[in-house]
One Martini backbone bead per residue (centre of mass of N, CA, C, O) as a GRO file, in nm:
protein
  261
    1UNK     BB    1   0.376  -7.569  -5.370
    2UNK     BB    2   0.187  -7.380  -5.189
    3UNK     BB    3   0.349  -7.529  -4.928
    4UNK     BB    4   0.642  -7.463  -4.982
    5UNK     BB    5   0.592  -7.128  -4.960
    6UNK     BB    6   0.508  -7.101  -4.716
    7UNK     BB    7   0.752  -7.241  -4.568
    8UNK     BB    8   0.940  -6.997  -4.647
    9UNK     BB    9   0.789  -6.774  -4.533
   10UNK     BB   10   0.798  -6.862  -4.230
   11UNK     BB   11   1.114  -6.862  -4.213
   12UNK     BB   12   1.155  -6.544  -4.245
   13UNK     BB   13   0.927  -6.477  -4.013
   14UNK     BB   14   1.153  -6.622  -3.783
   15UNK     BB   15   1.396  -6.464  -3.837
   16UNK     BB   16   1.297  -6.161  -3.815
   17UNK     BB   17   1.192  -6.207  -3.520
   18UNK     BB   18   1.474  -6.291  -3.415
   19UNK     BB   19   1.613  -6.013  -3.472
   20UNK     BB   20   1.464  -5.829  -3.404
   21UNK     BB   21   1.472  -5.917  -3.056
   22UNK     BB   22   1.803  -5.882  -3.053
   23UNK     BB   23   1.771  -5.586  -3.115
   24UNK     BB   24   1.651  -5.529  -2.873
   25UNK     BB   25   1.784  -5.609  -2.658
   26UNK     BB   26   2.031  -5.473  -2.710
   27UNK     BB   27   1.857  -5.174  -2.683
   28UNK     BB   28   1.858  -5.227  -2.353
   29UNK     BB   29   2.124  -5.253  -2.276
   30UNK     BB   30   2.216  -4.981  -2.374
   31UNK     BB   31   2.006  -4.840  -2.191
   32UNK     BB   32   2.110  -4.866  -1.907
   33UNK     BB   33   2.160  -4.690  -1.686
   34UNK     BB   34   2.457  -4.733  -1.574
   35UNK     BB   35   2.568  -4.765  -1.837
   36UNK     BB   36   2.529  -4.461  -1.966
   37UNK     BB   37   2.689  -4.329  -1.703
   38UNK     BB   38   2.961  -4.471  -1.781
   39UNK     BB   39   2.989  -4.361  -2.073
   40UNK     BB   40   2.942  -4.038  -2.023
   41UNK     BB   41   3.219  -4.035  -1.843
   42UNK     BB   42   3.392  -4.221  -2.089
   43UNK     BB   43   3.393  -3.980  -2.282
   44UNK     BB   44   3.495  -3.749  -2.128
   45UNK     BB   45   3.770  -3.853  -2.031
   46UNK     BB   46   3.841  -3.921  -2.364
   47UNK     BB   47   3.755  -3.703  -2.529
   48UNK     BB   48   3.440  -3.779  -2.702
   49UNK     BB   49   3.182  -3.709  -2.804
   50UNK     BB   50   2.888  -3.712  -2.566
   51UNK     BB   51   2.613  -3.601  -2.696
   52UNK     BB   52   2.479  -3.911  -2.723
   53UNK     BB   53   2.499  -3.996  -2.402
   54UNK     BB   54   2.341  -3.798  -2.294
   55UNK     BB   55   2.079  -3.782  -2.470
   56UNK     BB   56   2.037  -4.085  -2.340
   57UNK     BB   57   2.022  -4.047  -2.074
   58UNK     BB   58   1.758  -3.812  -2.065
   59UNK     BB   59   1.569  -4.028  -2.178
   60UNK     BB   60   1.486  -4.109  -1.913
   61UNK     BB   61   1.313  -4.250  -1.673
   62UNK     BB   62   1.205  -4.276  -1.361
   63UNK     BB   63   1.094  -4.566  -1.421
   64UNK     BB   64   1.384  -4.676  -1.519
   65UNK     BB   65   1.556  -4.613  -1.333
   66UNK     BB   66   1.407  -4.798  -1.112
   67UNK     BB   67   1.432  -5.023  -1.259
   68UNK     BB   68   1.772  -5.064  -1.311
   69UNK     BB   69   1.757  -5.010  -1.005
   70UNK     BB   70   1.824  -5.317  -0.793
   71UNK     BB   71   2.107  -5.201  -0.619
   72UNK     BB   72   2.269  -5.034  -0.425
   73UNK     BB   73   2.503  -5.006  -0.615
   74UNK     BB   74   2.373  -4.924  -0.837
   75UNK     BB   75   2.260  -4.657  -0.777
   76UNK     BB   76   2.549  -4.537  -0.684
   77UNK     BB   77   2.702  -4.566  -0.956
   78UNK     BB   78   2.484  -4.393  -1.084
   79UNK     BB   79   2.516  -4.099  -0.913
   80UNK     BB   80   2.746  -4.048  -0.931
   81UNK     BB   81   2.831  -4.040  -1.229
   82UNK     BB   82   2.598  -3.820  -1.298
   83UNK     BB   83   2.759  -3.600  -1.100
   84UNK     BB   84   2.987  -3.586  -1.222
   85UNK     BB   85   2.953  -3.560  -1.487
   86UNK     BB   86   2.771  -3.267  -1.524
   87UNK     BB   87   3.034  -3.096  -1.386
   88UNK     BB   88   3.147  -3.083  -1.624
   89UNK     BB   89   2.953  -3.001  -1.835
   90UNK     BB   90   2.854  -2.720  -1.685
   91UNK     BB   91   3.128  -2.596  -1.679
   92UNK     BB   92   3.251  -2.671  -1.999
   93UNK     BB   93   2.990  -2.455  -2.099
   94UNK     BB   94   3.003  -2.293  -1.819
   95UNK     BB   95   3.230  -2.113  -1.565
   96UNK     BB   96   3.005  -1.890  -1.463
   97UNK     BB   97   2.852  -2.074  -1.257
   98UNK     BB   98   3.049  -2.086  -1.012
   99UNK     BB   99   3.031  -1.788  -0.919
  100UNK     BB  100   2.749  -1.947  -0.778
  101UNK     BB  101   2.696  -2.230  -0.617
  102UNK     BB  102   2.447  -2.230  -0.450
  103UNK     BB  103   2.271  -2.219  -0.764
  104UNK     BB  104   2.485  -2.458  -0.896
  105UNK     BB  105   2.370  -2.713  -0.689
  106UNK     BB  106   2.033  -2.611  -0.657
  107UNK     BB  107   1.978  -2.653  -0.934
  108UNK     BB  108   1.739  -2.796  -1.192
  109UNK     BB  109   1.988  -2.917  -1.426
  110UNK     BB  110   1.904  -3.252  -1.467
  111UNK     BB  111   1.781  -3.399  -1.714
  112UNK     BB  112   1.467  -3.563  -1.771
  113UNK     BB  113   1.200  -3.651  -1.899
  114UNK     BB  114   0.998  -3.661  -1.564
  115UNK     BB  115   1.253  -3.454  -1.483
  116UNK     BB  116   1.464  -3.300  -1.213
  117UNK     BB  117   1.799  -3.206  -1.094
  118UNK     BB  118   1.988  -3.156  -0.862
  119UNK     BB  119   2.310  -3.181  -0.695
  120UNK     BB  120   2.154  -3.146  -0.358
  121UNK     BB  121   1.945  -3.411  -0.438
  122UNK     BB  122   2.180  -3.633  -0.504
  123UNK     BB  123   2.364  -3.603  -0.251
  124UNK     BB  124   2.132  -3.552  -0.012
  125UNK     BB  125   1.902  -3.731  -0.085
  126UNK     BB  126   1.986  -3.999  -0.257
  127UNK     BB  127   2.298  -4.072  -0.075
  128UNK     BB  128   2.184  -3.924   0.199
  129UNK     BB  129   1.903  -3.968   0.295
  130UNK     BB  130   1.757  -3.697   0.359
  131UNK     BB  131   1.974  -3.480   0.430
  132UNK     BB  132   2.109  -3.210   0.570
  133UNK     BB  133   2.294  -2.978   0.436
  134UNK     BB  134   2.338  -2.809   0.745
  135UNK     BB  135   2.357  -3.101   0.963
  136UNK     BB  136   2.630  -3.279   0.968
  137UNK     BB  137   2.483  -3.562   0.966
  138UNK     BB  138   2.191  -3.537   1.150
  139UNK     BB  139   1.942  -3.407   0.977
  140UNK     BB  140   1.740  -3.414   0.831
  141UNK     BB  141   1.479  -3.343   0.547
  142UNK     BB  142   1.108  -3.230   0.534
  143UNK     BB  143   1.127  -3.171   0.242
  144UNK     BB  144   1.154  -3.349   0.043
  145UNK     BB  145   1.030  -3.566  -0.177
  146UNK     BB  146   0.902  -3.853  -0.274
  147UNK     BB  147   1.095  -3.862  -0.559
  148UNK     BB  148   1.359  -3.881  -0.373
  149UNK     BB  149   1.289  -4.110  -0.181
  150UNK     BB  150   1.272  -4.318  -0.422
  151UNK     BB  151   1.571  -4.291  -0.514
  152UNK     BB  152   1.696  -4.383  -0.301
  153UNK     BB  153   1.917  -4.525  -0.079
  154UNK     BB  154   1.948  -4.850   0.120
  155UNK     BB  155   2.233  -4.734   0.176
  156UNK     BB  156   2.495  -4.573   0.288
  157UNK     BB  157   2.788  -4.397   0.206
  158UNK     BB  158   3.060  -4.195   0.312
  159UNK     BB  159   3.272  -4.245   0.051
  160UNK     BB  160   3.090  -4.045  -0.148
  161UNK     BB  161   3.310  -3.817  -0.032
  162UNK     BB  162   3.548  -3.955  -0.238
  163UNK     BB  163   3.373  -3.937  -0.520
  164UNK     BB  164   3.283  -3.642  -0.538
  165UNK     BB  165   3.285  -3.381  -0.817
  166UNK     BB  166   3.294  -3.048  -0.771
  167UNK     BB  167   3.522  -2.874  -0.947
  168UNK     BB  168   3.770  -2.875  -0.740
  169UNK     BB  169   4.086  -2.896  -0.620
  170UNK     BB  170   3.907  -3.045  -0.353
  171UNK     BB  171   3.842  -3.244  -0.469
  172UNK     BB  172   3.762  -3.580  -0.574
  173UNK     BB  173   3.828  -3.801  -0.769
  174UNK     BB  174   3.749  -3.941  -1.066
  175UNK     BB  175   3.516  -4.237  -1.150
  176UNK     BB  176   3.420  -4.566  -1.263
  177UNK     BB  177   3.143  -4.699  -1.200
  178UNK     BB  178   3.047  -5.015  -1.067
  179UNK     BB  179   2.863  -5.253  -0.890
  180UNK     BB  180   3.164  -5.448  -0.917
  181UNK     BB  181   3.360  -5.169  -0.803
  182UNK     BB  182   3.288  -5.015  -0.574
  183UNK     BB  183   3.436  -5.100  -0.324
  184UNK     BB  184   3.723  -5.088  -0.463
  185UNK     BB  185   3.706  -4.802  -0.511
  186UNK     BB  186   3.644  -4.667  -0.270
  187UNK     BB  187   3.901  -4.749  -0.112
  188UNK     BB  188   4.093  -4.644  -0.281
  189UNK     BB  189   3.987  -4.328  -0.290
  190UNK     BB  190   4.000  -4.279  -0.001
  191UNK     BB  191   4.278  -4.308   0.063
  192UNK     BB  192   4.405  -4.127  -0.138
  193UNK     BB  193   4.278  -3.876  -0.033
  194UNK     BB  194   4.371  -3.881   0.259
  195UNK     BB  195   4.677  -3.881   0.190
  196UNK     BB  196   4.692  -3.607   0.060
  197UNK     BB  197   4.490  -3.444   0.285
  198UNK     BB  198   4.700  -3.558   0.534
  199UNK     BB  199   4.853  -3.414   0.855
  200UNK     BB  200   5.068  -3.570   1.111
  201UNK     BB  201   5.130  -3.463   1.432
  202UNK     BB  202   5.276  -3.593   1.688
  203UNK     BB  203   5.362  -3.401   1.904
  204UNK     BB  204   5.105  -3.243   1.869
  205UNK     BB  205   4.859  -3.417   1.835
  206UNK     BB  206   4.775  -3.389   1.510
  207UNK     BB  207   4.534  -3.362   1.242
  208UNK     BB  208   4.528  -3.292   0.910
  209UNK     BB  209   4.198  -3.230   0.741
  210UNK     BB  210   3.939  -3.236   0.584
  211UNK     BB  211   3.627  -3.103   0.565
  212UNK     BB  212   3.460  -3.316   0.503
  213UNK     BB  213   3.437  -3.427   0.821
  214UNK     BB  214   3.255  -3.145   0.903
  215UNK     BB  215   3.044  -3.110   0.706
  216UNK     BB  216   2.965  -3.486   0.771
  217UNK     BB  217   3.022  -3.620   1.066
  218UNK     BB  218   2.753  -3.811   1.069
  219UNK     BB  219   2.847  -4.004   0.868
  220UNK     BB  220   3.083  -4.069   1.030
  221UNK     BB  221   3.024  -4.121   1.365
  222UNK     BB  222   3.198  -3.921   1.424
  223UNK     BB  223   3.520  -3.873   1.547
  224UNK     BB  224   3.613  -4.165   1.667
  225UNK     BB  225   3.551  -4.262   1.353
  226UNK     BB  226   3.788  -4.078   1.227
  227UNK     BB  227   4.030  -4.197   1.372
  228UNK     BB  228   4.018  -4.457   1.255
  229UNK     BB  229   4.008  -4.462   0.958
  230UNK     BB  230   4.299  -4.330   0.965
  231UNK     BB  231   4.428  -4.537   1.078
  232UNK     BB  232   4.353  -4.752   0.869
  233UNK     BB  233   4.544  -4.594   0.663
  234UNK     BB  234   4.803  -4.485   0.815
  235UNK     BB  235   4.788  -4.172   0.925
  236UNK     BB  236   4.758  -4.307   1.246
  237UNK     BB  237   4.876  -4.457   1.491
  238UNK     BB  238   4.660  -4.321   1.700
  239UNK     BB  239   4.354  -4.177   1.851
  240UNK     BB  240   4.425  -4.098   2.107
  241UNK     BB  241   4.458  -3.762   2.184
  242UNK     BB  242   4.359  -3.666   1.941
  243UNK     BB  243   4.322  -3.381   1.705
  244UNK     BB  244   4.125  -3.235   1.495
  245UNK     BB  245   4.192  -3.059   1.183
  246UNK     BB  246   4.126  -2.814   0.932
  247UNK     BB  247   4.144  -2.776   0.585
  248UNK     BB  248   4.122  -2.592   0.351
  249UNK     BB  249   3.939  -2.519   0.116
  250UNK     BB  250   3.978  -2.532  -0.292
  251UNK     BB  251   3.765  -2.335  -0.505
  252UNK     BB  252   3.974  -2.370  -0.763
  253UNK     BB  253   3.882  -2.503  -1.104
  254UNK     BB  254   3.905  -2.832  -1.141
  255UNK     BB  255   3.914  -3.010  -1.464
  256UNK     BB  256   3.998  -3.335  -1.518
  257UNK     BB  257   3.963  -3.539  -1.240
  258UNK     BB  258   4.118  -3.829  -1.280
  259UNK     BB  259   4.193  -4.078  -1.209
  260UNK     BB  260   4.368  -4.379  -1.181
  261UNK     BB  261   4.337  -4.714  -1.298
   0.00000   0.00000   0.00000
């Protein structure tokens, strides 16, 4: 009999275990960063109840991010998303904030457990492997820290220029990234920006396009590549002899500017 009620006891404590284990695998799966980034933008965008999702994402360690990011998309998809949600989130929560750009792109107001970020630090550090943000995509910058250093992407990609929102009418539509979407996500989100804000005139051969190209043009590989691209998706007909013109920013503050699926 006390043999009978021992394997009883064992069969309890093995099926605990199981779902114990279960139940962690899940809050694992949960708790994954890129994951968090992308819940977080889709509660945005369906005007959800947000805070729960801020929340677990903040919760994250400096290395639990490293550990979690460990594909260039995963990196990129990961810090667009959070990119993009903060400028909602700080923006819908105070819109006095947009009053001066520099010191709302520059603060470290993006918080993690044993970090801050600024969108400075995420545009130009992270995505843009310390580039110096008004060095035209030609200069480092030799100040950035090892922890920012430490979380670049390991290669750049210019089209993050077509996918971060940073709250302005002329910002680029949002998206909802993942690892296994990004490419065709960002191929399909440049197309559409170029060809809303770019105008050919051929008599005149110029292109008016927008300024993210003269503010970043190293990060394109400067002029014959940018207007190889505009070619590429069929904004003009040839390269030569073309003149590229930019066209004003308009920094007047426009939230809730989701792509569409």
């Amino acid at each position: 009999m006390p043999g009978f009620l021992l394997l009883i006891q064992l069969f309890f404590l093995s099926s605990s275990i199981g779902v114990t284990f279960s139940a962690q695998r899940l809050h694992e799966s949960e708790e994954n960063a890129l994951v968090l980034s992308q819940k977080l933008l889709s509660d945005l965008k369906a005007k959800r109840d947000w805070q729960l999702s801020q929340k677990h994402l903040e919760s994250l360690t400096y290395q639990q991010i490293k550990t979690d990011l460990k594909s260039n998309e995963e990196i990129l998809a990961f810090w667009i998303n959070t990119y993009n949600a903060y400028i909602q989130i700080q923006l819908k929560n105070n819109a006095k904030l947009y009053e001066d750009r520099g010191d709302f792109f520059s603060e470290k107001s993006i918080p993690f457990v044993d970090m801050a970020l600024s969108f400075d630090e995420i545009e130009h550090g992270i995505l843009r492997k310390s580039a110096w943000k008004y060095g035209l995509g030609y200069i480092k910058n030799p100040f950035v820290s090892n922890e920012i250093e430490d979380l670049e992407v390991m290669q750049t990609d210019p089209r993050i220029h077509f996918a971060l929102n940073c709250g302005a009418k002329s910002c680029p539509k949002i998206a909802i990234y993942t690892a296994k979407n990004l490419d065709r996500v960002l191929a399909i989100n440049a197309e559409a920006f170029l060809k809303e804000n770019s105008v050919y005139k051929k008599a005149e051969k110029t292109v008016h396009t927008t300024p993210l190209f003269s503010w970043f043009k190293g990060d394109f590989g400067g002029d014959e590549e940018i207007l190889k691209l505009l070619k590429s998706y069929g904004i003009i007909a040839a390269t030569e002899d073309i003149e590229i013109k930019y066209t004003d920013y308009d920094w007047t503050m426009k939230l809730d500017n989701y792509a569409k699926p």
